[in-house]
N, CA and C atoms as an extended XYZ file, in Angstrom:
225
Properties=species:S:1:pos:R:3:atomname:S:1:resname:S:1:resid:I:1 pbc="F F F"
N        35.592        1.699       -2.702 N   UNK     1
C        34.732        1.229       -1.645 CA  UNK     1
C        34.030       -0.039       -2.105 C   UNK     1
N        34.190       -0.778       -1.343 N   UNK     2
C        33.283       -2.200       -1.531 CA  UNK     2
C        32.191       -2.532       -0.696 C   UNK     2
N        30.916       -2.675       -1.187 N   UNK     3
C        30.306       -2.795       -0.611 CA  UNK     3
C        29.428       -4.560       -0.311 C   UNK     3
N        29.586       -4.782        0.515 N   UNK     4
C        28.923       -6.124        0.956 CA  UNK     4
C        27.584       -6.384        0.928 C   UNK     4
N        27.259       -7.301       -0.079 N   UNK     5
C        25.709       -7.883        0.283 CA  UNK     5
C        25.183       -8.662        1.832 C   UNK     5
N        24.530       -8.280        1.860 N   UNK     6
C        23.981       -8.971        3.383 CA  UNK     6
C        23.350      -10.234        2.692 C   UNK     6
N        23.462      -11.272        3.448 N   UNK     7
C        22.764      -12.747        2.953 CA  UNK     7
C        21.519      -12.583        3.955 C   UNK     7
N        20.276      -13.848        3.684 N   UNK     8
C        19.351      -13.904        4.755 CA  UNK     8
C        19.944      -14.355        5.955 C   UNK     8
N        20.935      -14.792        6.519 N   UNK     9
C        21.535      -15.406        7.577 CA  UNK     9
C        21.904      -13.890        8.351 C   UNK     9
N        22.711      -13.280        7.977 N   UNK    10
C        22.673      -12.257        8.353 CA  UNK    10
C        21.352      -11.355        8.961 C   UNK    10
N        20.076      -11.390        7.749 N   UNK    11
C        18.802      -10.514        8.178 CA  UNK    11
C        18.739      -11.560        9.317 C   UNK    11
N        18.764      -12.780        9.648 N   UNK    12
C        17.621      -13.440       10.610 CA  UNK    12
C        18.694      -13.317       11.970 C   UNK    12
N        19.642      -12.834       12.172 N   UNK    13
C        20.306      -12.201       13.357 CA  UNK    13
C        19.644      -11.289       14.097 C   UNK    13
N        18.751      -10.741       13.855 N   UNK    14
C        17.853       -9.476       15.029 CA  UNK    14
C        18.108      -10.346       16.361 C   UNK    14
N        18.656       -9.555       17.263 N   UNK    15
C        18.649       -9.524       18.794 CA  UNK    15
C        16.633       -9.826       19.334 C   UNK    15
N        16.543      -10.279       20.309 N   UNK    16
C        15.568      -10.098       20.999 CA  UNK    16
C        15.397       -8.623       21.152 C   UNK    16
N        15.495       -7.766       21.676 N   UNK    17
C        15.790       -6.750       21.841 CA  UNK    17
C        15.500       -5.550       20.686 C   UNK    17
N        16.091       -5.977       19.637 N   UNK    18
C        15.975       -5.242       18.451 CA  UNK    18
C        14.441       -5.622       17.736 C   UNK    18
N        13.825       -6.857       17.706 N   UNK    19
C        12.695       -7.296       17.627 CA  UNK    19
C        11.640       -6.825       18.753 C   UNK    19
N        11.900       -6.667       19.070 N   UNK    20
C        10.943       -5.957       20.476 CA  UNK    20
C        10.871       -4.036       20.098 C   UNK    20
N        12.152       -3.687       19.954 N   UNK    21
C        12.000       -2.254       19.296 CA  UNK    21
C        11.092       -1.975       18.351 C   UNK    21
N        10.956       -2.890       17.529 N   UNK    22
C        10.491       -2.853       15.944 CA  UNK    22
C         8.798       -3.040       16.173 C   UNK    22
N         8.716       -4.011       17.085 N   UNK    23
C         6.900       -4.112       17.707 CA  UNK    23
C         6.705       -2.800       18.876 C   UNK    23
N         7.754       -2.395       19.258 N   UNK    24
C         7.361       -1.373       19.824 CA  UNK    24
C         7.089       -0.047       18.459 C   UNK    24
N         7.525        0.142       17.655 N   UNK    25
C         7.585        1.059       16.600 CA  UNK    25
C         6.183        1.006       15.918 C   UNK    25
N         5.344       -0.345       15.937 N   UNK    26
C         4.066       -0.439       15.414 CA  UNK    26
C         3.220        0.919       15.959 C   UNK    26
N         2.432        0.960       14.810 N   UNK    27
C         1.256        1.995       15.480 CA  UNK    27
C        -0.339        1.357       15.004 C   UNK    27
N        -1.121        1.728       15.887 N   UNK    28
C        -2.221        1.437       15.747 CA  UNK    28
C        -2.992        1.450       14.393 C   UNK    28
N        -3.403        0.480       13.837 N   UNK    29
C        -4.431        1.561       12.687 CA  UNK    29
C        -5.620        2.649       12.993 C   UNK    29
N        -5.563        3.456       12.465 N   UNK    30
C        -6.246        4.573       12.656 CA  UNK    30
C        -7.626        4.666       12.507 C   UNK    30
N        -8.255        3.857       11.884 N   UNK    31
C        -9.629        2.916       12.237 CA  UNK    31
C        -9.917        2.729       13.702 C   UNK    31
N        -9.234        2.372       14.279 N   UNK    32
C        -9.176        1.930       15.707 CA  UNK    32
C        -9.146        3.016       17.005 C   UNK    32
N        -8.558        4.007       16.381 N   UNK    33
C        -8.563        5.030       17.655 CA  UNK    33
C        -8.619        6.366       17.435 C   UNK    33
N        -8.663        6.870       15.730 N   UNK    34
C        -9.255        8.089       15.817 CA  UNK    34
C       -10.427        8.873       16.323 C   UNK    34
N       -10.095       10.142       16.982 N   UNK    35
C       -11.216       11.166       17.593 CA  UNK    35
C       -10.748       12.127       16.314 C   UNK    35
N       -11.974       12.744       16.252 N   UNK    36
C       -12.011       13.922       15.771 CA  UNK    36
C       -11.511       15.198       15.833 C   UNK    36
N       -10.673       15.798       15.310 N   UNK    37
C       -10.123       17.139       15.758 CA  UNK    37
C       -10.982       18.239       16.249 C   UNK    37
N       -12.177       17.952       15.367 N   UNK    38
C       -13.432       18.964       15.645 CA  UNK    38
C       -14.501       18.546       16.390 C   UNK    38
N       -14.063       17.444       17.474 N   UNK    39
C       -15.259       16.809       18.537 CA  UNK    39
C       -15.885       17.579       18.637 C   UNK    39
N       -15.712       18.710       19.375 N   UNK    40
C       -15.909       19.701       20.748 CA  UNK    40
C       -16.923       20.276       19.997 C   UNK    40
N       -16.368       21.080       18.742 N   UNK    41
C       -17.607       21.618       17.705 CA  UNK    41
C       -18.621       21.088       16.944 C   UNK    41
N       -18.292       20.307       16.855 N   UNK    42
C       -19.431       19.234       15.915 CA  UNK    42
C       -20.151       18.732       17.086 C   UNK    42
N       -19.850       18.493       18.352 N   UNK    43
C       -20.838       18.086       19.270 CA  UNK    43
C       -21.936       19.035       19.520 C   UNK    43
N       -21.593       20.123       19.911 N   UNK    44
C       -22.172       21.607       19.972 CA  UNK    44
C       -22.657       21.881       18.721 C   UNK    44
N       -22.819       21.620       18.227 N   UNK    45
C       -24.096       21.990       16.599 CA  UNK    45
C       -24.929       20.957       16.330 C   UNK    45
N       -24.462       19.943       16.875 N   UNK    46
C       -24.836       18.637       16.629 CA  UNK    46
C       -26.428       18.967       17.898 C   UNK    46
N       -26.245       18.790       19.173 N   UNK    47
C       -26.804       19.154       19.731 CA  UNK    47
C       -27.708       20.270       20.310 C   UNK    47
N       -27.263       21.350       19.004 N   UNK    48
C       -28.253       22.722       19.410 CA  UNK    48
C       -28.823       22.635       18.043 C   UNK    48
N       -29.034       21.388       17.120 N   UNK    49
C       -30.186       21.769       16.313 CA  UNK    49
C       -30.853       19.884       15.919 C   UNK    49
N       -31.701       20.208       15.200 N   UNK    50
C       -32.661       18.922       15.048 CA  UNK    50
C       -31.663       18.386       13.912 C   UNK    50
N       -31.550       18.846       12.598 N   UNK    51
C       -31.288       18.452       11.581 CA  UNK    51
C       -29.892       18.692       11.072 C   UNK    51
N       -28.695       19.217       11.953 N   UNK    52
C       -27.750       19.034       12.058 CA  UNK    52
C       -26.824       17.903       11.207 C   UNK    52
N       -25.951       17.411       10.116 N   UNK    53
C       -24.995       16.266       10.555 CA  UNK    53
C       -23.716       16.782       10.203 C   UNK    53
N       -22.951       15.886       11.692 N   UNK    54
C       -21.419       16.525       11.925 CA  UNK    54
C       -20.283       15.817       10.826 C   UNK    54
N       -19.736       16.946       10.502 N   UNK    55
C       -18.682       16.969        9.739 CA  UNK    55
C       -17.575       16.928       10.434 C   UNK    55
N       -16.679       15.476       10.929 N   UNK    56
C       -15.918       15.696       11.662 CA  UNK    56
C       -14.335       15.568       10.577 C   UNK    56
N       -13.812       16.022       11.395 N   UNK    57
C       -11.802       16.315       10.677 CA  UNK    57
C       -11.024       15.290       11.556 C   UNK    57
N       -10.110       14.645       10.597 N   UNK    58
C        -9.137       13.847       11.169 CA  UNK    58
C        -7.995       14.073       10.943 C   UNK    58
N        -7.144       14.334       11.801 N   UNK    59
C        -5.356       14.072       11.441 CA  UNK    59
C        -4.928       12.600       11.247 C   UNK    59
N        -4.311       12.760        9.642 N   UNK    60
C        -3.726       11.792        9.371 CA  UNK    60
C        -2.108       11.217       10.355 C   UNK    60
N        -1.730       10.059       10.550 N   UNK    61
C        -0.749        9.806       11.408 CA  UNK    61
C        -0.131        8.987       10.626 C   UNK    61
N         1.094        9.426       10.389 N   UNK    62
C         1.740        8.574        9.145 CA  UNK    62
C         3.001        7.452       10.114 C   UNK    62
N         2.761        5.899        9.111 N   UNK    63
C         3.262        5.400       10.212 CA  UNK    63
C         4.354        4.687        9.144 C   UNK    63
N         5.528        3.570        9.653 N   UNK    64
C         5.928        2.698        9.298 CA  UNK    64
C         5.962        1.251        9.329 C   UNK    64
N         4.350        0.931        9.341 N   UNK    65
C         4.201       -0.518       10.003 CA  UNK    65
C         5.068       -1.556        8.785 C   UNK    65
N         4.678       -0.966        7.326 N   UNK    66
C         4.891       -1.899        6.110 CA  UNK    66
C         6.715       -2.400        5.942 C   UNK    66
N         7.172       -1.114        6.681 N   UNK    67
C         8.845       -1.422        6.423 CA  UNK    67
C         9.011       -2.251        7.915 C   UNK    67
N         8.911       -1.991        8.822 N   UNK    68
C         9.179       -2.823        9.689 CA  UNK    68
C         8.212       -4.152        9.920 C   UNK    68
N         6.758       -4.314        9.243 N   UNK    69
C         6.876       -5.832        9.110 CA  UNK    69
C         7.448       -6.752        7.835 C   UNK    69
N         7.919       -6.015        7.297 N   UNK    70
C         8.704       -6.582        6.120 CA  UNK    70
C         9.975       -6.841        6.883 C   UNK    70
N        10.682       -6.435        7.261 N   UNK    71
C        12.031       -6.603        8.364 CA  UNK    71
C        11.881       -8.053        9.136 C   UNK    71
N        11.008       -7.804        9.820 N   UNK    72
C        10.344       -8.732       10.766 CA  UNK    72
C         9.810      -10.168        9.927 C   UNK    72
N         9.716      -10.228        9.056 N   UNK    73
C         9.103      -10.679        8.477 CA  UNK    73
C        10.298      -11.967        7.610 C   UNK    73
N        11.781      -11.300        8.365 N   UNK    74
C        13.399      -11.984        7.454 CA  UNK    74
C        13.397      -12.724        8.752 C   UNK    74
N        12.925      -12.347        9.950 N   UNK    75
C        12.935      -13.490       11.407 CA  UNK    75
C        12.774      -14.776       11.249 C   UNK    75
């Protein structure tokens, strides 16, 4: 089996199309739009005492921004 190196001429071929997939594949940073898993409860303790502070929980969302702007990045 032989296998072929790809040159940069080759990477900088992305379709419109295929570049548009790849910004569609972005995800938000999670700075930006996490809620709390435990809103609902931490609001409700939060609010039935004086000295209360909420301990809220986050789901991590694991993304691939670093491989696809590296891709993007052979455009």
């Amino acid at each position: 089996m032989i296998l072929k190196r790809r040159n940069k001429e080759e990477d900088r071929k992305l379709t419109l199309e295929q570049v548009t997939k790849k910004l569609a594949d972005l995800r938000i940073p999670l700075s930006m739009v996490v809620t709390p898993t435990n809103l609902k409860t931490e609001r409700e303790k939060f609010f039935d005492s004086d000295t209360y502070n909420p301990q809220f929980k986050y789901s991590i969302v694991k993304n691939k921004n670093d491989d696809i702007f590296k891709d993007l990045l052979k455009v």
